[in-house]
N, CA, C and O atoms as CSV, one atom per row, in Angstrom:
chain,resi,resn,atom,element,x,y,z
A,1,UNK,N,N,1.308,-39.998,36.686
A,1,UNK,CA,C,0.750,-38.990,35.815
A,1,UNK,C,C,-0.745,-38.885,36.071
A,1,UNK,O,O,-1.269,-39.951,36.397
A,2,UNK,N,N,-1.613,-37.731,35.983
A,2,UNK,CA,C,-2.209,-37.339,36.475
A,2,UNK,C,C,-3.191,-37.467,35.696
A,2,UNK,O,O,-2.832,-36.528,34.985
A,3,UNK,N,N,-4.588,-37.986,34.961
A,3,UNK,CA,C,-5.405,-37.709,34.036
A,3,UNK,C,C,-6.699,-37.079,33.866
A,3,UNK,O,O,-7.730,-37.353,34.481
A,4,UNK,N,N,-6.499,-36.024,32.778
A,4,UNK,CA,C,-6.927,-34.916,33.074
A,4,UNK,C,C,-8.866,-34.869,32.689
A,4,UNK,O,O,-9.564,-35.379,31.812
A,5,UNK,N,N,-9.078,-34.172,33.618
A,5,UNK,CA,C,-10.925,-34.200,33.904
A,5,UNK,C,C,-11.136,-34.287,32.032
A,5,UNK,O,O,-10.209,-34.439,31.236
A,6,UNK,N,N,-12.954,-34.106,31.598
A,6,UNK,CA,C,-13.149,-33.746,30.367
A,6,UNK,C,C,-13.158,-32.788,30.403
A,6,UNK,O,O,-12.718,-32.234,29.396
A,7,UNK,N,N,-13.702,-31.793,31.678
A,7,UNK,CA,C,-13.710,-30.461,31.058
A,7,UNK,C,C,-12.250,-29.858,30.960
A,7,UNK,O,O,-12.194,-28.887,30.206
A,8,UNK,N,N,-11.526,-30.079,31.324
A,8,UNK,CA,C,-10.193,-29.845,31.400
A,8,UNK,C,C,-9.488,-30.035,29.999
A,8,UNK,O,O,-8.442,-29.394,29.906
A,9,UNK,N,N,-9.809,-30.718,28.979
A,9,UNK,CA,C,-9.431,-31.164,28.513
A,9,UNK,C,C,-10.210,-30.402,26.949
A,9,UNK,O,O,-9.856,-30.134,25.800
A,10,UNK,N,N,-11.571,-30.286,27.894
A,10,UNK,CA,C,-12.091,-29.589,26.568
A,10,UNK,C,C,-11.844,-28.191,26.535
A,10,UNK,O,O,-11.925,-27.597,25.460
A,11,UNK,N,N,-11.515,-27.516,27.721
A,11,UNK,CA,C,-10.716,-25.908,27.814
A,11,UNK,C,C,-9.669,-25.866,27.091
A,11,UNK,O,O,-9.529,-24.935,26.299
A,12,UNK,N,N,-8.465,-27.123,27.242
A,12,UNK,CA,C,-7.564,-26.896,26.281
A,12,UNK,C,C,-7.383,-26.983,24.810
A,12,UNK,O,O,-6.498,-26.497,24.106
A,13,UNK,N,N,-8.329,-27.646,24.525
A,13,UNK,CA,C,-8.811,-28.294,23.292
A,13,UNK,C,C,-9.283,-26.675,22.391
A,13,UNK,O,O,-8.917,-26.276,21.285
A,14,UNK,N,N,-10.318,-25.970,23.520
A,14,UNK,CA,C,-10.690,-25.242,22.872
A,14,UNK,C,C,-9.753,-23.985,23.267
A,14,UNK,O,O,-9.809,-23.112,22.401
A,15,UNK,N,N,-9.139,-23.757,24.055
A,15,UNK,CA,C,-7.730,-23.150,23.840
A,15,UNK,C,C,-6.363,-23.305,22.813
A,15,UNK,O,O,-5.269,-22.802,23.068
A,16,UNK,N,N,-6.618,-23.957,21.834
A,16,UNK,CA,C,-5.580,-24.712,20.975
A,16,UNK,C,C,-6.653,-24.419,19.843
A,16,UNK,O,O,-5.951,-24.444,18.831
A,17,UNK,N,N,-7.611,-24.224,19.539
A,17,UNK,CA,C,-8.351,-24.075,18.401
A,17,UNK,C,C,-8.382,-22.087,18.175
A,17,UNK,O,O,-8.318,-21.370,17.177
A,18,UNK,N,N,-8.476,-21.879,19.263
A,18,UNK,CA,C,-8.733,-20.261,19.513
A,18,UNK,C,C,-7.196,-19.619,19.369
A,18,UNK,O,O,-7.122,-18.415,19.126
A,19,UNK,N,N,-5.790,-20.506,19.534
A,19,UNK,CA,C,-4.663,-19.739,19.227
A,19,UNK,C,C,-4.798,-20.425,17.611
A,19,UNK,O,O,-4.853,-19.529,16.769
A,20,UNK,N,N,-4.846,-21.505,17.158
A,20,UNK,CA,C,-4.710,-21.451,16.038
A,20,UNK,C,C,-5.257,-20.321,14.760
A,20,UNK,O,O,-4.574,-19.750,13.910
A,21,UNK,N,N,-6.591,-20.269,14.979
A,21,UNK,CA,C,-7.275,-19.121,14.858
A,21,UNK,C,C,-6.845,-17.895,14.785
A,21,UNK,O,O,-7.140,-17.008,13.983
A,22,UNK,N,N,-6.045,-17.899,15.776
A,22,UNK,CA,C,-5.095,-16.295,15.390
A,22,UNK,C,C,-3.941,-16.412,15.197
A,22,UNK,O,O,-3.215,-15.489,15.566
A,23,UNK,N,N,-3.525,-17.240,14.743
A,23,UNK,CA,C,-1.884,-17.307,14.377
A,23,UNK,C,C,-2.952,-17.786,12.778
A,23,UNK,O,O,-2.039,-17.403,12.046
A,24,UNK,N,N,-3.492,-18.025,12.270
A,24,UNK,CA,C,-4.201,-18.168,11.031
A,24,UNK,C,C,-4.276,-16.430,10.605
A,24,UNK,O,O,-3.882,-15.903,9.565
A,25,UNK,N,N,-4.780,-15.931,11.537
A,25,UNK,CA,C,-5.080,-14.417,11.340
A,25,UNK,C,C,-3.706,-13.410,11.139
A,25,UNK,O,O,-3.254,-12.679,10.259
A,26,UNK,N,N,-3.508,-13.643,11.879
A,26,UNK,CA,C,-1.904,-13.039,11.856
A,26,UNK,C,C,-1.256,-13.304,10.735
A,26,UNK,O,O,-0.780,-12.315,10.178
A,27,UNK,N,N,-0.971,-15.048,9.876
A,27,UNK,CA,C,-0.371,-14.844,9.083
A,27,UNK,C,C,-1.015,-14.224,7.655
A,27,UNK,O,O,-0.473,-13.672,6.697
A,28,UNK,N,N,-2.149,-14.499,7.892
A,28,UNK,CA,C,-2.977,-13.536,6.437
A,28,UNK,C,C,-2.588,-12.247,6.424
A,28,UNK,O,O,-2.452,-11.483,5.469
A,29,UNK,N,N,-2.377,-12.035,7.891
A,29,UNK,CA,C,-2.488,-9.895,7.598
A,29,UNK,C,C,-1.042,-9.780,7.639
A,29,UNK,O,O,-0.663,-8.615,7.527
A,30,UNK,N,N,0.198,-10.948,7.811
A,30,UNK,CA,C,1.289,-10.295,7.072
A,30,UNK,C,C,1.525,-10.685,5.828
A,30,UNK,O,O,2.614,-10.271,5.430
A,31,UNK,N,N,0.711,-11.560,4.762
A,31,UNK,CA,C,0.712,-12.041,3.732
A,31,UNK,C,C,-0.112,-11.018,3.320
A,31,UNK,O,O,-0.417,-11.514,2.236
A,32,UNK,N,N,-0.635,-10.101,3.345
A,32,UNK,CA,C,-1.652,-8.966,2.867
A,32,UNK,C,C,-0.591,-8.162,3.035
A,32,UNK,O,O,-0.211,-7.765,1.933
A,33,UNK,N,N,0.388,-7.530,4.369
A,33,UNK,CA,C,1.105,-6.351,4.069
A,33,UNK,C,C,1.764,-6.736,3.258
A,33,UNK,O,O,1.534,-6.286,2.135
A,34,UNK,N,N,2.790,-7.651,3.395
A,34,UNK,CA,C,3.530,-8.262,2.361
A,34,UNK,C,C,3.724,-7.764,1.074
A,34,UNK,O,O,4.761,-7.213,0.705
A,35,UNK,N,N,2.440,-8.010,0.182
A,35,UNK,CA,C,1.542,-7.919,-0.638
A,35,UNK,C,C,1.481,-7.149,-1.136
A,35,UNK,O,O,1.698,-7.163,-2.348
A,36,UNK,N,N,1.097,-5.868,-0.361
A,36,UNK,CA,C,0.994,-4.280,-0.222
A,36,UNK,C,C,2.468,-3.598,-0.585
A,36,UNK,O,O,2.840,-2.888,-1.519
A,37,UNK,N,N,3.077,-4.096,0.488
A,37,UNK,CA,C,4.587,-3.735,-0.030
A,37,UNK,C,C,5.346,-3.981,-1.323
A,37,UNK,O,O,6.003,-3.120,-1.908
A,38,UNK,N,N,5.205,-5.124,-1.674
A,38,UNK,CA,C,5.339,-5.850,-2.696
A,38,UNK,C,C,4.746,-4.799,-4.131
A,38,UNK,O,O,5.621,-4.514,-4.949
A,39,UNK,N,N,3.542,-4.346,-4.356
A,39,UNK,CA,C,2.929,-3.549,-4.818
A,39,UNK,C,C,3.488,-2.326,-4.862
A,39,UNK,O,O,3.734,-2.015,-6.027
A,40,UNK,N,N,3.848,-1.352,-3.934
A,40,UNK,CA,C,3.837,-0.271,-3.446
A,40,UNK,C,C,5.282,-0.314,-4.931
A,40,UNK,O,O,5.404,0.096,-6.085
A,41,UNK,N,N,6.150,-1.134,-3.837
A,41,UNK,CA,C,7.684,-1.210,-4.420
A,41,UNK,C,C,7.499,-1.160,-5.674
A,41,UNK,O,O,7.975,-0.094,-6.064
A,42,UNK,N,N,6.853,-2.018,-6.930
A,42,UNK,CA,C,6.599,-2.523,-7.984
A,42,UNK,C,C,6.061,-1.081,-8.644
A,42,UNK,O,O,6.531,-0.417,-9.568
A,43,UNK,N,N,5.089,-0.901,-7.945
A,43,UNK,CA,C,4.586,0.928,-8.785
A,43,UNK,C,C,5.901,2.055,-8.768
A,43,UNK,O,O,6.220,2.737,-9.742
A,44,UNK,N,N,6.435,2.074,-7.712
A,44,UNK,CA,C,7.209,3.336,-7.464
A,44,UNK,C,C,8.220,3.004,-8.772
A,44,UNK,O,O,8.236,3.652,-9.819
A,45,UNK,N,N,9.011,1.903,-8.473
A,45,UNK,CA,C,9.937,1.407,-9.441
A,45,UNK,C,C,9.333,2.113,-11.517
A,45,UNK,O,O,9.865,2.894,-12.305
A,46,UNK,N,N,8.188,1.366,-11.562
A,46,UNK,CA,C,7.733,1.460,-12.738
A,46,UNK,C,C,7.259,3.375,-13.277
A,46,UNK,O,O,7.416,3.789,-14.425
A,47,UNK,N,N,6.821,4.037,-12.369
A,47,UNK,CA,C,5.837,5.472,-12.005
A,47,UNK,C,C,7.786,5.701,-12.664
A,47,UNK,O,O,8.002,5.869,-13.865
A,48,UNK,N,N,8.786,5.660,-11.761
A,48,UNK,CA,C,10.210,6.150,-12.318
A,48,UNK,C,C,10.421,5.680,-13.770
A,48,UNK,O,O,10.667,6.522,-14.633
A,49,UNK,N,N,10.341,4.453,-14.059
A,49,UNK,CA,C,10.589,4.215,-15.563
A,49,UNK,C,C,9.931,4.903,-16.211
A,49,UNK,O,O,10.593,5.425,-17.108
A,50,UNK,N,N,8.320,5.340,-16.204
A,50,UNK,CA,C,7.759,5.480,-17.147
A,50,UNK,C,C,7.596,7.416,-17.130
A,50,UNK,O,O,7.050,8.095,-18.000
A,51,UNK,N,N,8.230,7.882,-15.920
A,51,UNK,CA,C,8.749,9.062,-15.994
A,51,UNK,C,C,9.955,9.270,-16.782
A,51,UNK,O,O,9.875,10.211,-17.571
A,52,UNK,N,N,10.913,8.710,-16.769
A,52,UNK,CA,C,12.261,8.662,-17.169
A,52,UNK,C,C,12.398,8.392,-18.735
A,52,UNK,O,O,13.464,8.630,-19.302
A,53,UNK,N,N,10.926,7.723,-19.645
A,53,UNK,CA,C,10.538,7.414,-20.711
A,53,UNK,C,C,9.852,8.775,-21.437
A,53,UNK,O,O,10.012,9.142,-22.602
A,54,UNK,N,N,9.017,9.425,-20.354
A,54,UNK,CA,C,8.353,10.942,-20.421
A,54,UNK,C,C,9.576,12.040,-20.802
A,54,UNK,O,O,9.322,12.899,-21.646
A,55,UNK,N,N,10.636,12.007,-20.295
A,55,UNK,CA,C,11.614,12.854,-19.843
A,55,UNK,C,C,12.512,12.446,-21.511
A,55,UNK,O,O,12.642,13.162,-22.504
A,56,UNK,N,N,12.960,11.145,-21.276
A,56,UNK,CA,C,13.838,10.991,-22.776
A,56,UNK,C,C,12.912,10.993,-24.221
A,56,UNK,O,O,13.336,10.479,-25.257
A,57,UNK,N,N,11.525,11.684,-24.107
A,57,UNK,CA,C,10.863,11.460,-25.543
A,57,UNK,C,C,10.387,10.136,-25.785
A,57,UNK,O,O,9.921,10.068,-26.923
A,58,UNK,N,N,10.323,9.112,-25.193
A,58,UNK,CA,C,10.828,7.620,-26.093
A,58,UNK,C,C,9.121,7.014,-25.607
A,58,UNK,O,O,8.785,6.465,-24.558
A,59,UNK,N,N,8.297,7.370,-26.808
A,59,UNK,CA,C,6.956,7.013,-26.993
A,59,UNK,C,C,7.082,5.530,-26.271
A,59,UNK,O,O,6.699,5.165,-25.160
A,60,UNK,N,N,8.045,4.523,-27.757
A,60,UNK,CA,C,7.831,3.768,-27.647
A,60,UNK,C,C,8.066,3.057,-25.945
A,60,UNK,O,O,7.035,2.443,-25.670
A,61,UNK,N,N,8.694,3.006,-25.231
A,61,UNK,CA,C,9.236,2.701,-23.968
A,61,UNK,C,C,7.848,3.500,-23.059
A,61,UNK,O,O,7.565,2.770,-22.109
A,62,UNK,N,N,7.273,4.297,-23.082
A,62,UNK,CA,C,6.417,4.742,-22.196
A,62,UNK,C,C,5.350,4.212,-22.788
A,62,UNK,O,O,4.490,4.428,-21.934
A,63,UNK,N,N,4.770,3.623,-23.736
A,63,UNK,CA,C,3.766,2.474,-24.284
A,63,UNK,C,C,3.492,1.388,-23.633
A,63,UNK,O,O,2.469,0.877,-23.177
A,64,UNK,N,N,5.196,0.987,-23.697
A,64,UNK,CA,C,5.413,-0.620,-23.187
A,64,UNK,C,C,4.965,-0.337,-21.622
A,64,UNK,O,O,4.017,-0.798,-20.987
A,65,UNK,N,N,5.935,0.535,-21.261
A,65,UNK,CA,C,5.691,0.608,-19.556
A,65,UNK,C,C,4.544,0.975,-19.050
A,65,UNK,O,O,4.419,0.576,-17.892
A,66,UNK,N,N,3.742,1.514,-19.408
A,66,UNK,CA,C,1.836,2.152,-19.024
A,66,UNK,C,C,1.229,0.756,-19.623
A,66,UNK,O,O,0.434,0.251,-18.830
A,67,UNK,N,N,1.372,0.165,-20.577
A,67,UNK,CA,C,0.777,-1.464,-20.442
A,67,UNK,C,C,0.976,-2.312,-19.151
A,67,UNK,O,O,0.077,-2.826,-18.485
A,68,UNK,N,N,2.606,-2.377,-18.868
A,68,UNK,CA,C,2.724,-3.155,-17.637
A,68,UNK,C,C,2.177,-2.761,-16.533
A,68,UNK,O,O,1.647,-3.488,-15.693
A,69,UNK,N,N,2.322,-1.286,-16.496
A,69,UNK,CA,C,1.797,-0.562,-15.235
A,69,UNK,C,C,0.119,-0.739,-14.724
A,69,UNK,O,O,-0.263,-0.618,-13.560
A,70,UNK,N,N,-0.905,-1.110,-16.131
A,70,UNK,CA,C,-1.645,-1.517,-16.248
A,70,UNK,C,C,-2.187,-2.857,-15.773
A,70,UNK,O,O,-3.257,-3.160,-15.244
A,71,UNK,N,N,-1.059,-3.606,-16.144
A,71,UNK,CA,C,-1.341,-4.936,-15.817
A,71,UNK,C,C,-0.691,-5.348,-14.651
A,71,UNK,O,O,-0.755,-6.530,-14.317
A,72,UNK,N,N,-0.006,-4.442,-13.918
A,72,UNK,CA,C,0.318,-4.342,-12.531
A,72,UNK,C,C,-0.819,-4.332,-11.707
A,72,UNK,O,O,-1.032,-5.192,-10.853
A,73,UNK,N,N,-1.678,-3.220,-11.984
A,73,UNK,CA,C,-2.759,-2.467,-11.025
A,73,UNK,C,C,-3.795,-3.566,-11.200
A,73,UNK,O,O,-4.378,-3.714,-10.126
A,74,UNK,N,N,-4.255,-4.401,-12.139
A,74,UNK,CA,C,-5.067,-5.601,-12.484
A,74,UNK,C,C,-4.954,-6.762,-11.707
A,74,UNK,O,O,-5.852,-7.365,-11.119
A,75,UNK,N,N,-3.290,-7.109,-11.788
A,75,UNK,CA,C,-2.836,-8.366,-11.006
A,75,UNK,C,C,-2.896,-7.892,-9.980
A,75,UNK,O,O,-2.147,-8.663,-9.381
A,76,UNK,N,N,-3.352,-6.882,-8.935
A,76,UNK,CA,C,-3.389,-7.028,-7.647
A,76,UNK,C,C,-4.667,-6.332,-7.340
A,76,UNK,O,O,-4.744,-5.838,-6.215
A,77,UNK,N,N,-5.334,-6.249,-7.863
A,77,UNK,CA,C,-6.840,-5.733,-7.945
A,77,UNK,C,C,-6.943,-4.161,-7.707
A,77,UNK,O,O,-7.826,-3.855,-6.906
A,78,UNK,N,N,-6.308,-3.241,-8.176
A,78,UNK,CA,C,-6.250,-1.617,-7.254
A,78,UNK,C,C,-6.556,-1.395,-8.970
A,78,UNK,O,O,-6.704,-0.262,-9.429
């Protein structure tokens, strides 16, 4: 077995720091779409309830749901 120079060693070294680095990156920005999606889904769903609350008269139910919808847009900062 062959043992490898320092600089050799420090190329890989710093080749192994520079993929980590972006596999770090990568998983943030699919934990951000994620996220996004996650969101998106959660509004559309609720925007229908609290239409469907508009549509049947029912104060009370379009109260409740524009609170959550509220505290939707809060818990994810938008």
């Amino acid at each position: 077995m062959k043992d490898k120079s320092y600089t050799e060693l420090m190329k890989i070294s710093a080749m192994n720091r520079n993929q980590a680095k972006e596999n770090f990156i990568q998983n943030l920005y699919i934990e951000i779409m994620l996220a996004e999606i996650q969101l998106t889904l959660e509004k559309e769903k609720l925007v229908k309830r609290i239409d469907n609350a508009i549509d049947d008269n029912d104060k009370e139910t379009f109260l409740l749901l524009s609170k959550e919808f509220i505290e939707l847009t809060k818990r994810f900062g938008t």
